[in-house]
C-alpha positions in Angstrom: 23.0 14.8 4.0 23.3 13.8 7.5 23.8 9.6 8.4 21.6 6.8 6.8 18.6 5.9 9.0 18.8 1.9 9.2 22.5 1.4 7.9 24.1 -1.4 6.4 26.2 -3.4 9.3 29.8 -3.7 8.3 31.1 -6.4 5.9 34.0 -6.7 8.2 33.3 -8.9 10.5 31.1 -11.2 8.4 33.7 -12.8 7.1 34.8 -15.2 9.6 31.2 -16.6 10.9 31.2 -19.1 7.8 34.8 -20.2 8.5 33.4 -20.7 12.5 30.3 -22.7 11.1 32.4 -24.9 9.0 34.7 -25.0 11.8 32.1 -26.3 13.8 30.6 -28.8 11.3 33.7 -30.0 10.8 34.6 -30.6 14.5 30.5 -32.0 15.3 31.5 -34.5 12.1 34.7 -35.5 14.1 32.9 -38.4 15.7 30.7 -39.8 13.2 33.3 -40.1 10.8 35.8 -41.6 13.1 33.3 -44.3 13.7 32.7 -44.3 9.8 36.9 -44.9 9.3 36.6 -47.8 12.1 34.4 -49.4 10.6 35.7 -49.3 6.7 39.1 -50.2 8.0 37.5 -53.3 9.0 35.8 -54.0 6.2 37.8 -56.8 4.6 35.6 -55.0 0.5 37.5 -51.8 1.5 41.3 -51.7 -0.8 43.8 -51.8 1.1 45.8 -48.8 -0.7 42.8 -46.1 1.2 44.1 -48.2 4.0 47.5 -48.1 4.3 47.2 -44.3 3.6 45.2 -44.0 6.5 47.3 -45.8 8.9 50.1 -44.1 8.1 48.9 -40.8 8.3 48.0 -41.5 11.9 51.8 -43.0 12.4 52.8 -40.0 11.7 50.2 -38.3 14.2 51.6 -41.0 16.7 55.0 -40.0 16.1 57.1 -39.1 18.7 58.5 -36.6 16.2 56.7 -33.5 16.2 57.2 -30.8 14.0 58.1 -27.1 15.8 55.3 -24.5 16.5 57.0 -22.0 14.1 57.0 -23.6 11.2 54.3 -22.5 9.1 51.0 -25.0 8.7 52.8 -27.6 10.9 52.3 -25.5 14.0 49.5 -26.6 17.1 47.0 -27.6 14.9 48.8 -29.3 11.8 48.6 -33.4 13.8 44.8 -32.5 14.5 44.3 -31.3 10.9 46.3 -34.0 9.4 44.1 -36.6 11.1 40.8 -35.0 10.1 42.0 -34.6 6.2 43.5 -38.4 6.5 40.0 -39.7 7.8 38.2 -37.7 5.1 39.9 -38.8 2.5 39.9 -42.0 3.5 35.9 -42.1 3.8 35.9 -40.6 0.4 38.7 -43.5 -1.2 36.5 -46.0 -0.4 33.3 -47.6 -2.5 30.0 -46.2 -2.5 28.1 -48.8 -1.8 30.3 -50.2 1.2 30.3 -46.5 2.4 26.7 -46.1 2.5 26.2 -49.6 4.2 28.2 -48.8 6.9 26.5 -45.4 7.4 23.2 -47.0 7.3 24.1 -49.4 9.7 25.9 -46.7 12.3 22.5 -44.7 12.1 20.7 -47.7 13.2 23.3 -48.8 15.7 24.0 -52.0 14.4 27.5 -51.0 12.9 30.9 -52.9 13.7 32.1 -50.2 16.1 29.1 -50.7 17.9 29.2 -54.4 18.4 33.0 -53.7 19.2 32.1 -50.5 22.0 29.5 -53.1 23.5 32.1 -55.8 23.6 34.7 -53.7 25.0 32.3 -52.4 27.7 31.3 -55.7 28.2 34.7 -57.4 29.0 35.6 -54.2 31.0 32.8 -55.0 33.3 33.8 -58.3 33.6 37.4 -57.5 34.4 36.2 -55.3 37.2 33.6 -58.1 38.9 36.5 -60.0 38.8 39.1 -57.5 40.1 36.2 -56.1 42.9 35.6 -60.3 44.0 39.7 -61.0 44.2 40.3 -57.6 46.1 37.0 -58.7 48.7 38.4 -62.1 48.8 41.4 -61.1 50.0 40.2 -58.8 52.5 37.9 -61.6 54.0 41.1 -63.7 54.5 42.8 -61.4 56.0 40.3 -60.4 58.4 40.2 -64.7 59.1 43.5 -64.4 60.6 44.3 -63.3 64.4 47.5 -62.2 65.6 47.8 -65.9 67.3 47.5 -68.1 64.1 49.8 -66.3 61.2 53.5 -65.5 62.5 55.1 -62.3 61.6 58.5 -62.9 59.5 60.0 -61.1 63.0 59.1 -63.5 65.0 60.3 -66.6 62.9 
């Protein structure tokens, strides 16, 4: 009989590959639904129930009160998992039509979290022209005075 000339690769280690791809999906999806949450949680249409839920879920992420490593499904990855599921379901809670709107308006970069990013970015830069000019400032008056015309404390 003798072995198979082209044999069939082994059904072992084709298991996991779809549980890494939607591993990764998941993880690539991460960001755009985070946005998608941010911007339904400001949506005054949105319920407030899908809300609360959502907050509170990522209290509990907050929490200073973790849950130990060797208890089962609440071990490294249960805060990480929790947050994904809470956004999800979240995203899913809320109305269609609202939903989509905001989708449509993240893919054309007109959403609320991207006016919001833009302002933040924008006030940060402000904050540090202002911070740069006050730190120069001083420097320039410091370098104004000579030994001669600003007494130490010392000296009295």
């Amino acid at each position: 009989m003798g072995f198979p000339r082209n044999p069939k690769p082994a059904t072992l280690f084709r298991a996991p590959m779809p549980l890494l791809s939607r591993a990764m999906q998941i993880l690539v999806e991460v960001p755009r639904h985070g946005k998608l949450a941010y911007c339904l949680l400001r949506d005054d249409r949105v319920p407030r129930a899908p809300k609360a839920v959502l907050l509170a879920a990522l209290g509990v992420i907050v929490s200073p009160i973790d849950f130990p490593a060797w208890i089962p499904v609440l071990g490294e990855l249960d805060m990480l998992a929790l947050g994904i599921l809470a956004v999800q379901t979240f995203i899913e809670a809320c109305p269609e039509d609202i939903r989509r709107e905001h989708e449509a308006a993240l893919a054309a970069k007109d959403s609320i979290f991207d006016r919001d990013m833009h302002d933040t970015i924008a006030a940060a830069r402000h904050g540090t022209r202002r911070l740069v000019k006050r730190v120069k400032a001083r420097f320039t008056r410091a370098g104004e005075y000579d030994e001669d015309s600003y007494p130490s404390v010392a000296e009295g």
